[in-house]
C-alpha positions as CSV (number, residue, x, y, z in Angstrom):
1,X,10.5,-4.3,14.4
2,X,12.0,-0.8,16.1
3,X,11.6,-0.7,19.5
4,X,9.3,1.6,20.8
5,X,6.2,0.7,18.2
6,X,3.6,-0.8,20.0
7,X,2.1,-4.6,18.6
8,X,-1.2,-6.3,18.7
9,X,-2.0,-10.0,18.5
10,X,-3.7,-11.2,15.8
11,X,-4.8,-15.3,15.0
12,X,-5.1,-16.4,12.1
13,X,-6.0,-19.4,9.9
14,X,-3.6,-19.9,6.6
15,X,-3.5,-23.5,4.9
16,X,-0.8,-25.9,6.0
17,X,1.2,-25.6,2.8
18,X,1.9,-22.0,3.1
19,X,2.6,-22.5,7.2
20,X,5.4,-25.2,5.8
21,X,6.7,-23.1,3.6
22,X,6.7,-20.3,6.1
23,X,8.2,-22.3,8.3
24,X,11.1,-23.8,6.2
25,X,12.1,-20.0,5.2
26,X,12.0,-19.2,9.1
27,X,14.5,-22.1,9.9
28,X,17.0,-21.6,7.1
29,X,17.0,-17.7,7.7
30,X,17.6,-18.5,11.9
31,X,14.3,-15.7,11.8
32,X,10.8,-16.4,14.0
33,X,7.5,-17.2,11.9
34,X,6.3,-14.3,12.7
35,X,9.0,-12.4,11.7
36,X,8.7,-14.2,7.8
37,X,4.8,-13.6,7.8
38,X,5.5,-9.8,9.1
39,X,7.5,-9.7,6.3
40,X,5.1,-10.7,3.8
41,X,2.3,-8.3,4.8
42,X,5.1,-5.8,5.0
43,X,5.6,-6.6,1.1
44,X,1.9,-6.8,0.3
45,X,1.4,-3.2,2.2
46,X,3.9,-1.8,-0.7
47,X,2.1,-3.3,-3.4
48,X,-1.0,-4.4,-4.4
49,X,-1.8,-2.9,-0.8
50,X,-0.5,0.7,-1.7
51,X,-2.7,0.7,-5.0
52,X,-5.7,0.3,-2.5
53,X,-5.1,2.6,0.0
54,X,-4.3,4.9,-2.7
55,X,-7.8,4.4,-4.0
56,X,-9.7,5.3,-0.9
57,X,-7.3,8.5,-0.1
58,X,-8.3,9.5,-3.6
59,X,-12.0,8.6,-3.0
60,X,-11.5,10.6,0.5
61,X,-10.1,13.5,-1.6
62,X,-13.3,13.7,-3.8
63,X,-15.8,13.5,-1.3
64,X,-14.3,16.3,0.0
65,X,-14.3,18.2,-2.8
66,X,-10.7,18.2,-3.4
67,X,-10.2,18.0,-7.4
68,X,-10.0,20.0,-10.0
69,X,-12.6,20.0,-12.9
70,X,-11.1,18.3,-16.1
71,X,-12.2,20.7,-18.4
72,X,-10.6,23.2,-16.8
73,X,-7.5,21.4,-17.2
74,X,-7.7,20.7,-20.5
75,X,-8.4,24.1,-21.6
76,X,-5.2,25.0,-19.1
77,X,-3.3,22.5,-21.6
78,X,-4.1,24.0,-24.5
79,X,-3.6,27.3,-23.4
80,X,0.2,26.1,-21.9
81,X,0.6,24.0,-25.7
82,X,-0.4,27.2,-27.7
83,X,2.1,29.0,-25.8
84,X,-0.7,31.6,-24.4
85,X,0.7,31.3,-20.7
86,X,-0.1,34.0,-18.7
């Protein structure tokens, strides 16, 4: 982690056999557990984690009004595949 960003404590309960493996990975890499489970949520936030944040930006987005209507934008295709650009 940089130095600089501020950190917050957080407990929490996982199941033995992921704390093993967790732990195995920490000793043969010389890194802290924490450091192996940062890590993982690290991965998790650019993944599966992206898709849903991505979601509730977008839902954000529309509840503000910010979208365009989709006919419009198909009738702006056709117009661009027709070759009638203005």
């Amino acid at each position: 982690m940089s130095a600089g960003k501020s950190t917050e404590s957080v407990t929490l309960r996982i199941p033995g056999e992921i704390l093993r493996d967790i732990d195995r990975i920490a000793t043969a890499t010389e890194r802290s557990r924490s450091f192996i489970i940062l890590r993982a949520l690290k991965g998790y936030l650019l993944n599966e984690g992206a898709d849903v944040l991505a979601a509730i930006d977008g839902q954000a987005q529309l509840d503000a009004g910010e979208h365009e209507d989709f006919d419009a934008v198909l009738a702006e295709m056709d117009r661009l595949i027709a070759g009638k650009v203005s």
